[in-house]
Structures are given as C-alpha cells and as structure tokens.
C-alpha positions as CSV (number, residue, x, y, z in Angstrom):
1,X,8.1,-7.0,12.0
2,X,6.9,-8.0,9.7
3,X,9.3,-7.1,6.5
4,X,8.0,-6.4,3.3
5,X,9.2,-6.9,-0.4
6,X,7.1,-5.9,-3.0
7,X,7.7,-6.3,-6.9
8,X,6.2,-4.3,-9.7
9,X,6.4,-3.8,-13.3
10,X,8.6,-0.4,-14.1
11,X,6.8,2.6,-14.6
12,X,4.2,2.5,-11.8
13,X,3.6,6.2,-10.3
14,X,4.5,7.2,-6.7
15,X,0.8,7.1,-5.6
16,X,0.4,3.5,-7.5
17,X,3.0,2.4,-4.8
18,X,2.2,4.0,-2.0
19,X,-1.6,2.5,-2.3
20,X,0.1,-0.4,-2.2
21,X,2.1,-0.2,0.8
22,X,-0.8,1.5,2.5
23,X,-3.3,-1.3,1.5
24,X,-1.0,-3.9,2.9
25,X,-0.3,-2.2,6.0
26,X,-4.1,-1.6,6.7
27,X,-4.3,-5.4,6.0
28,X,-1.4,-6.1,8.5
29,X,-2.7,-4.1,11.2
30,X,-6.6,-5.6,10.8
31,X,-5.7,-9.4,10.3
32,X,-2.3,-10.4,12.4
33,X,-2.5,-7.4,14.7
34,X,0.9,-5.5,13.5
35,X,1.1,-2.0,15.6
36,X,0.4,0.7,13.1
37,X,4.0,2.3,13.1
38,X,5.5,-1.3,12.7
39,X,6.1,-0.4,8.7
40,X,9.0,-2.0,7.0
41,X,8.8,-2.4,3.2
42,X,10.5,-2.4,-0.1
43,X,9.3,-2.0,-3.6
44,X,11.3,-3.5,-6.6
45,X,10.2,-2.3,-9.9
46,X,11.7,-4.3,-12.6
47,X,11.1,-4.1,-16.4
48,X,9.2,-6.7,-18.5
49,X,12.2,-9.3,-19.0
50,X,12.9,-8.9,-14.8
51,X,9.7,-10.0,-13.3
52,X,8.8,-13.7,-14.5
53,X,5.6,-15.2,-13.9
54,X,2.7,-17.6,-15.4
55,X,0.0,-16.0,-17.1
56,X,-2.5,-18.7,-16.1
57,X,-0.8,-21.1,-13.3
58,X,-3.4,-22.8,-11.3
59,X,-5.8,-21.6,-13.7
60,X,-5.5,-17.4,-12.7
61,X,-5.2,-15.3,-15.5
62,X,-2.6,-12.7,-14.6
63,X,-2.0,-9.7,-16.7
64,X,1.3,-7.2,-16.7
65,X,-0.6,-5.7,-13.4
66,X,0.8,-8.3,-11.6
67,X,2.4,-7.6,-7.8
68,X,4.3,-9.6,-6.1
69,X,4.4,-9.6,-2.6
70,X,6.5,-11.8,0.4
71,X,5.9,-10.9,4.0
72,X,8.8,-12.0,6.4
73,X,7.1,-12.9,10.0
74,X,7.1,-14.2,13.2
75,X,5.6,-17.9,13.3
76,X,2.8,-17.0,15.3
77,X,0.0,-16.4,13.3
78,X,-3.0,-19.5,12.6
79,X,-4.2,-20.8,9.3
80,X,-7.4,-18.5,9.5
81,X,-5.3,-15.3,10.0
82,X,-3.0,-16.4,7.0
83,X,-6.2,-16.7,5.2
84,X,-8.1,-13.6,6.1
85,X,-4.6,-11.5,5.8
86,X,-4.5,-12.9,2.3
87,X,-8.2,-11.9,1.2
88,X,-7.8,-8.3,3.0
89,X,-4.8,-7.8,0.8
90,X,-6.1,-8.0,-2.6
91,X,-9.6,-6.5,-1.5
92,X,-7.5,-3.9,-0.2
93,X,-5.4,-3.5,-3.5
94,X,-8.2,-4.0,-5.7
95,X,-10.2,-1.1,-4.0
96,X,-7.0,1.1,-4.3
97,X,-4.8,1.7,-6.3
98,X,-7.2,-1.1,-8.4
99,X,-5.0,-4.2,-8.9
100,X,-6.8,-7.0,-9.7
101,X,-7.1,-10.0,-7.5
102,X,-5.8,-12.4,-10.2
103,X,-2.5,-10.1,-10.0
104,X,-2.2,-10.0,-5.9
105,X,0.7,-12.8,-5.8
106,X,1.6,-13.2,-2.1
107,X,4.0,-15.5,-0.4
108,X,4.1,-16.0,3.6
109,X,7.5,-16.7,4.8
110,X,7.0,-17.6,8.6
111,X,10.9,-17.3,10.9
112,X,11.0,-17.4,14.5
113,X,10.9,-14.5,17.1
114,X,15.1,-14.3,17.6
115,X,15.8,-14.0,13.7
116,X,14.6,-9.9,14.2
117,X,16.7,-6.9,15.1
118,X,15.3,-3.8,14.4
119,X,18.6,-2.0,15.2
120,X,21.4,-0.7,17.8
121,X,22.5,-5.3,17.1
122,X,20.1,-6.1,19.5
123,X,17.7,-8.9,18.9
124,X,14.4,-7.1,20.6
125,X,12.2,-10.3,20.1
126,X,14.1,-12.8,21.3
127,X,13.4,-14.4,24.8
C-alpha cells in the first residue's frame, strides 16, 4: 500500500518516468510514512487525444507536461499529511525530472485497511 497510477503524455523517456516514480515514493515514504520497499505503481502514457484535461481550471495554467497522478490508500492519514504529501510531490517532481507544479495533478483516493491483498488471496491488512 499504497497503489499508484500515473498518466503521461506519449513519448516520455525511461528516466522521465522513473524520476517520477522515484519522486513520489521519496514523497510517500517522508509524508505518510510508507516503508521504502512498499512500491506499487503504474504509468499510462497516452497520446494527445487520450489524456483530457483543462488548460486553466481553477485558474492553473497546465501545459502538455501535465501528470496525472491517483494514489489508492488506507484511510488513515490527517488533513496535514494529505497536504504536506501533496506539496512534497510536485517539489519533488519539479526538482527531477522538472515537471512543473501547475502540471502535478493528484487525486487521493482513501479505502479501508481490508480492501488490500498484496497476494497468496490473503487480505494482510485486515483485522
């Protein structure tokens, strides 16, 4: 936990994406306390027509840069974690691989501790 989907324009290099899934794991591991090995993630690249998004919703001007990100978690985590997890994200991003903060999109979705299992049909969480 948690599980990680990230979508990209096409044509993004190896490196591009691994920064990414490196910058959000560092961000993970600092801000909601996520064991360093606990590393589940997928990128989606999709071409221009594929990834649909206002430019300028709420006023942020996003360019073709943009990243979309949604972290499935546990429902365990306070307002200020959500907040600070958000912030290390895109400084995290925008130091490497250099994705603007106007093009970090990310989207929480919180699911309770017996909704997990990480294999053999067990549900390892649950109480």
């Amino acid at each position: 936990m948690p599980l990680t989907r990230i979508a990209v324009r096409a044509g993004k290099s190896a490196e591009y994406r691994r920064a990414l899934t490196q910058g959000i794991q560092r961000a993970l591991v600092a801000e909601f306390n996520v064991p360093e090995d606990d590393i589940f993630m997928a990128i989606t690249e999709h071409d221009e027509s594929n990834l649909v998004y206002d430019r300028r919703y709420l006023g942020i001007e996003r360019s073709d840069d943009f990243v979309m990100i949604q972290l499935t978690v546990t429902n365990s985590r306070t307002q200020e974690q959500k907040k600070a997890l958000y912030a290390r994200i895109a400084d995290n991003l925008a130091e490497h691989p250099g994705v603007r903060r106007e093009d970090v999109f990310i989207n929480l979705v919180e699911v309770l501790k017996e909704n997990w299992s990480f294999g053999n049909g067990i549900a390892q969480y649950a109480l």
